[in-house]
C-alpha positions in Angstrom: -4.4 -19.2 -9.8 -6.4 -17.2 -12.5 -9.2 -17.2 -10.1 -6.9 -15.8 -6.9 -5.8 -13.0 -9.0 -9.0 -11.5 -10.2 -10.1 -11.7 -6.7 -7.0 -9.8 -5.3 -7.4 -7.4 -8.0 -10.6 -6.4 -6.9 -9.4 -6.3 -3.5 -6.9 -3.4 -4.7 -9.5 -1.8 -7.0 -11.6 -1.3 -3.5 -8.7 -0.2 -1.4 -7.9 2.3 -4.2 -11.2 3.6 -4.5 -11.5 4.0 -0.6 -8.0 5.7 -0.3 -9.5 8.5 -3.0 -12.5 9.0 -1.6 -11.1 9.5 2.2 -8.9 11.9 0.8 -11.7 13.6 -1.0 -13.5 14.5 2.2 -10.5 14.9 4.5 -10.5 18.1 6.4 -13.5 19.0 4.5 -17.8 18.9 5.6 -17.9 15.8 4.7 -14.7 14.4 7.0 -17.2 13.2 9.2 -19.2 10.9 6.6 -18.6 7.0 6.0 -15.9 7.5 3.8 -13.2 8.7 6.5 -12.9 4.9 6.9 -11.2 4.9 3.5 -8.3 6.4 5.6 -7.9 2.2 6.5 -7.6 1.2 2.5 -3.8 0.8 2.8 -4.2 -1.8 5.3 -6.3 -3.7 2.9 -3.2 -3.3 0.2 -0.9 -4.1 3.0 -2.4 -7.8 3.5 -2.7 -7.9 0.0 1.1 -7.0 -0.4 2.0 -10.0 2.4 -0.2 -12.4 0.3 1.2 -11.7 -2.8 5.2 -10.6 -2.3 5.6 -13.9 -0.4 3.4 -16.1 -3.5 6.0 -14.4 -6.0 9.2 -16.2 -3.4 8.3 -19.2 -2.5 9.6 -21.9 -4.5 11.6 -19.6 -6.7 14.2 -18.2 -4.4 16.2 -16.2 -6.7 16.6 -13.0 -5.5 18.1 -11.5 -8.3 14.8 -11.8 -10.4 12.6 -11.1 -7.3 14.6 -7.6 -7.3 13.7 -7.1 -11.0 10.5 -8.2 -10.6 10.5 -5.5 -8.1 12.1 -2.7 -9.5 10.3 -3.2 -12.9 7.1 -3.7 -11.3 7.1 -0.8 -9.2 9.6 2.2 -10.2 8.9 2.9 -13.8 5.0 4.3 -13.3 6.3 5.9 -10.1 8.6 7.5 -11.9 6.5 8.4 -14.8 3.2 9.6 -11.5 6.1 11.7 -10.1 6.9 13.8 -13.2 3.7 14.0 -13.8 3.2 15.7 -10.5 6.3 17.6 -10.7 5.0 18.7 -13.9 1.6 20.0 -11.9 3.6 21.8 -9.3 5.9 23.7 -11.9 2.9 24.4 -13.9 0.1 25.6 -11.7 2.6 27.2 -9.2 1.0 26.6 -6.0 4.2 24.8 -4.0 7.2 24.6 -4.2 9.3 22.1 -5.8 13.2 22.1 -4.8 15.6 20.1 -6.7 16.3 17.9 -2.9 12.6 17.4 -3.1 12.1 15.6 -6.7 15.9 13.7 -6.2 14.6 12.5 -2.9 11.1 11.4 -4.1 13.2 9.0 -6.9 13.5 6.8 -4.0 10.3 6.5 -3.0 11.7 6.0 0.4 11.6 10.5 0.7 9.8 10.2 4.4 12.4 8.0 5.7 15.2 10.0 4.4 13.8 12.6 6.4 12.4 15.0 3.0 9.1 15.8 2.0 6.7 13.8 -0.3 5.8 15.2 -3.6 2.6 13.8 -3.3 1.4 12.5 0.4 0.0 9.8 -0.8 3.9 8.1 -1.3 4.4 7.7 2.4 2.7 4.4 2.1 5.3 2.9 -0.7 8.0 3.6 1.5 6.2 1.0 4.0 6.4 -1.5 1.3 10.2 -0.7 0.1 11.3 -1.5 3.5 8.9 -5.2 3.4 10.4 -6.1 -0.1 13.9 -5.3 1.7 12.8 -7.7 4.3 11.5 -10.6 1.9 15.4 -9.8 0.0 17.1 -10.7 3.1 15.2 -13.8 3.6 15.8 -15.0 0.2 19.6 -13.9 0.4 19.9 -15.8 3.8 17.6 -19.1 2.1 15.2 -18.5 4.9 12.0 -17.9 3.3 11.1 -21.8 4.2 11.3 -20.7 7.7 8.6 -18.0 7.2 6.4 -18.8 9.8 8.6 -19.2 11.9 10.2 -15.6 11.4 6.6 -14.2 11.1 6.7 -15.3 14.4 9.6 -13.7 16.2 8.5 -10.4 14.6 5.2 -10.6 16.3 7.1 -11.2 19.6 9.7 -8.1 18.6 6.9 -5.7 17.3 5.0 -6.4 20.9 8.5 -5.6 22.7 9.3 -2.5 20.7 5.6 -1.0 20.9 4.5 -2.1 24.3 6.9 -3.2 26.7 10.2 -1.1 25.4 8.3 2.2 26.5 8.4 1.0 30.2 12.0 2.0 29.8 11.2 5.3 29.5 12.7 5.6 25.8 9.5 7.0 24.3 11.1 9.5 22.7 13.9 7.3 20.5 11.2 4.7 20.0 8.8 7.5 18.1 11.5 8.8 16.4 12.3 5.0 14.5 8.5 4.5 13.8 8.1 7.6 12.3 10.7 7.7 10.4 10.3 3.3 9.7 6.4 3.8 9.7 7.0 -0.4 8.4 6.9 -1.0 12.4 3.4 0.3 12.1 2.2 -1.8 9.8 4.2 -5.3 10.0 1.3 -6.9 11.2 -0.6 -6.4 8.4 1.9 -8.0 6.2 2.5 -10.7 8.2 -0.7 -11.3 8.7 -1.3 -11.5 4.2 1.8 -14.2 4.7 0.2 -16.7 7.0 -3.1 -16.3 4.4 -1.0 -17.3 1.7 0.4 -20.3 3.6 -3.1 -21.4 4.8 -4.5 -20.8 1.9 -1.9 -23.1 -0.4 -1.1 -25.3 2.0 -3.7 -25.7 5.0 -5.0 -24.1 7.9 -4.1 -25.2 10.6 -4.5 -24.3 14.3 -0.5 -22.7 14.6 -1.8 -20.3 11.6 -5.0 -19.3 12.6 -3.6 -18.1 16.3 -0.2 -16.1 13.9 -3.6 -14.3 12.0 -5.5 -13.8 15.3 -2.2 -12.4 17.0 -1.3 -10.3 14.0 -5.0 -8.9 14.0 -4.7 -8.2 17.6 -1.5 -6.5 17.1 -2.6 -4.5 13.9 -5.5 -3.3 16.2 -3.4 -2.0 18.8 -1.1 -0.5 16.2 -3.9 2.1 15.6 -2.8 4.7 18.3 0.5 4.6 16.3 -0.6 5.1 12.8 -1.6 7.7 10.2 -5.3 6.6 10.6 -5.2 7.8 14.6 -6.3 11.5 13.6 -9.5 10.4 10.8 -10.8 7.5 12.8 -11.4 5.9 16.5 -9.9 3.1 17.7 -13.0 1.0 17.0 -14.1 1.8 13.8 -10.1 1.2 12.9 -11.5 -2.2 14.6 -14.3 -2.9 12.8 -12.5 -2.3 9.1 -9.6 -4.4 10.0 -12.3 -7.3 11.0 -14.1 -7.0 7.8 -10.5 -7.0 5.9 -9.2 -10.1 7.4 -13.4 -11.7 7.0 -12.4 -10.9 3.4 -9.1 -13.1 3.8 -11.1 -15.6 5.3 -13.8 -15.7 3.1 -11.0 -15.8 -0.2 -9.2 -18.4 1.2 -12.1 -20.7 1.6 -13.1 -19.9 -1.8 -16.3 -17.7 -0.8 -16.2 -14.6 -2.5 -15.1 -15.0 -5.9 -18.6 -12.4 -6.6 -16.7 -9.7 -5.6 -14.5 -10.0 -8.4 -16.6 -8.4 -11.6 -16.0 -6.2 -14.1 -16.1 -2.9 -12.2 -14.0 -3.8 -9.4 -11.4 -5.7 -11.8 -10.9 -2.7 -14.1 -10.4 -0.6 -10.6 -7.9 -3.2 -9.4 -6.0 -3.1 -13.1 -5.5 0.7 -12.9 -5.1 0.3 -8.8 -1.3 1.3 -8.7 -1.4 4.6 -10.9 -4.5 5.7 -9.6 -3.3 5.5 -6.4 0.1 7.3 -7.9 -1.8 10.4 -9.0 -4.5 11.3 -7.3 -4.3 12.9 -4.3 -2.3 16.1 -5.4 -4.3 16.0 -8.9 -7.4 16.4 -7.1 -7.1 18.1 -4.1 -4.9 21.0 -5.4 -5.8 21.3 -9.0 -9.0 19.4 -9.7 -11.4 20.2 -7.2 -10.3 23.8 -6.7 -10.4 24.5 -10.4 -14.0 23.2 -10.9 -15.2 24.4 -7.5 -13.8 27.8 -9.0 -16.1 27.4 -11.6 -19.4 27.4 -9.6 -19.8 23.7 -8.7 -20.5 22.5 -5.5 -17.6 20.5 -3.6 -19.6 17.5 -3.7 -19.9 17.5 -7.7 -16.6 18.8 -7.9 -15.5 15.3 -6.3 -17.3 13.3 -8.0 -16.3 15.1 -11.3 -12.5 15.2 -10.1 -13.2 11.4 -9.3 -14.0 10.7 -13.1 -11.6 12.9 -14.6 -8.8 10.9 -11.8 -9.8 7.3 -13.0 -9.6 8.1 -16.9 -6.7 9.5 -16.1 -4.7 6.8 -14.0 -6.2 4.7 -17.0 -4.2 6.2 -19.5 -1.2 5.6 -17.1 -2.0 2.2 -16.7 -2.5 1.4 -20.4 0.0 3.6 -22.3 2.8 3.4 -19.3 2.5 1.3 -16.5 2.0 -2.1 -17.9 3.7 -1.1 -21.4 7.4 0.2 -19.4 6.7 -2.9 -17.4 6.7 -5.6 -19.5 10.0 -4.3 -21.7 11.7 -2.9 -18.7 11.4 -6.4 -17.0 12.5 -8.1 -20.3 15.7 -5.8 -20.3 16.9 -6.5 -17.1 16.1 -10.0 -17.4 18.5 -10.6 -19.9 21.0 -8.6 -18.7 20.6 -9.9 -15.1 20.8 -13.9 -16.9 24.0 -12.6 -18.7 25.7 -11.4 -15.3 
């Protein structure tokens, strides 16, 4: 297990890194360079987040601590990122924050409930909110043993709502649920991390290798209807979401434990706040301020890119794993007491 975890945590600490640095060049000179792929990092998190959600279920179908786990995992350093945001708009005055805006961003479902994101990077969490809501169902209704078998049926349901419910001519209401439920953009990518977990724990078998191949397929097709349709073609959205799913492969079978060193570990540790704070951080205070100062937007980046990943360190260290481990203790006991 000790070894699946370090090389998942460099998975995130390379999906992190690639997110930044695609935002770092968006709509800039360099938006044309090799790092617009990084636009495809959350897909990489997304198959990560299949993989792992379900390994945290099966077997120990208690939904009550899977919700905590949840909760405690995820909420308390968003919480913390979002004031610290908040904090950077009030100070440096260059949006506007309305009292709707910060209450709605508390959710971290604000795109769904139809309000702007405090930071644009928090559409993605939403995605996941709505697949942990998924996976709480499942456990409620004891059918996480049927997994595959679900995974499945939401291959077949994706394929109707995407491809053959437009022939209806009901375009319109069907964009209007994916945007808003951007999840239906990305399932396949989760479902995709669930079949590696159940090949990789159990064995592969030819069932699972066609639910990858048709989730891949999918997920490939998905690209018109996704966030990366304005940074990137269709077929270097291809190419990325081969090498992600070679990665699976390769980590299953027990062939890349290399990538997992101390660089890409201490990226994957801090993965979550850097993530969390970045992209307004850099792209309206960072970078502006030091380009202000006479330094090239290049070195500005890579500047803002150091001063980012001390930064989400500190988070990590001092709040994220820290309100973590007591808030999980705390609602642990109360949760065993009710």
């Amino acid at each position: 297990m000790k070894k699946r975890i370090l090389e998942l945590d460099a998975f995130r600490g390379i999906a992190a890194v690639m997110v930044v640095c695609f935002h770092y060049v968006m709509n800039t000179e360099f938006g044309h360079s090799i790092f617009k792929v990084g636009v495809t990092g959350v897909d990489l998190f997304y198959l990560i987040s299949g993989y792992v959600i379900f390994m945290t279920v099966e077997g120990r179908e208690n939904w009550k601590n899977f919700i905590v786990s949840r909760f405690s995992r995820l909420y308390p350093p968003f919480w913390s990122a979002l004031l610290f945001t908040s904090a950077l708009y009030l100070i440096f005055k260059k949006d506007t924050l309305t009292p709707v805006m910060f209450i709605g961003n508390l959710t971290m479902i604000p795109h769904i409930l139809g309000i702007e994101e405090i930071d644009h990077s928090y559409w993605s969490l939403a995605v996941e909110v709505v697949f942990y809501v998924l996976i709480l169902i499942a456990l409620l209704t004891k059918q996480i043993k049927n997994i595959e078998k679900w995974s499945a049926v939401g291959l077949v349901l994706l394929v109707l709502f995407h491809f053959v419910s437009p022939l209806l001519h009901v375009e319109g209401l069907l964009f209007k649920i994916s945007y808003r439920i951007e999840f239906l953009n990305q399932a396949p990518l989760f479902i995709a991390g669930i079949i590696f977990y159940k090949m990789h724990h159990e064995r592969p078998t030819l069932y699972r290798h066609l639910l990858v191949l048709c989730s891949f397929v999918l997920a490939c097709f998905m690209h018109p209807k996704g966030r990366a349709l304005q940074h990137i073609s269709f077929t270097e959205h291809t190419i990325m979401l081969m090498i992600y799913f070679a990665m699976f492969y390769l980590f299953i079978y027990g062939l890349i434990g290399w990538i997992a060193n101390t660089g890409t570990l201490f990226l994957g540790k801090i993965s979550y706040s850097l993530y969390l704070i970045h992209q307004y951080f850099s792209l309206r205070i960072l970078i502006p301020s030091l380009m202000d100062a006479g330094l090239p937007h290049l070195h500005a980046c890579i500047v803002s890119l150091l001063i980012v990943i001390i930064t989400a360190a500190g988070f990590a260290y001092f709040i994220e794993y820290p309100l973590h481990d007591k808030i999980r203790a705390y609602l642990k006991r109360n949760t065993t007491k009710v």
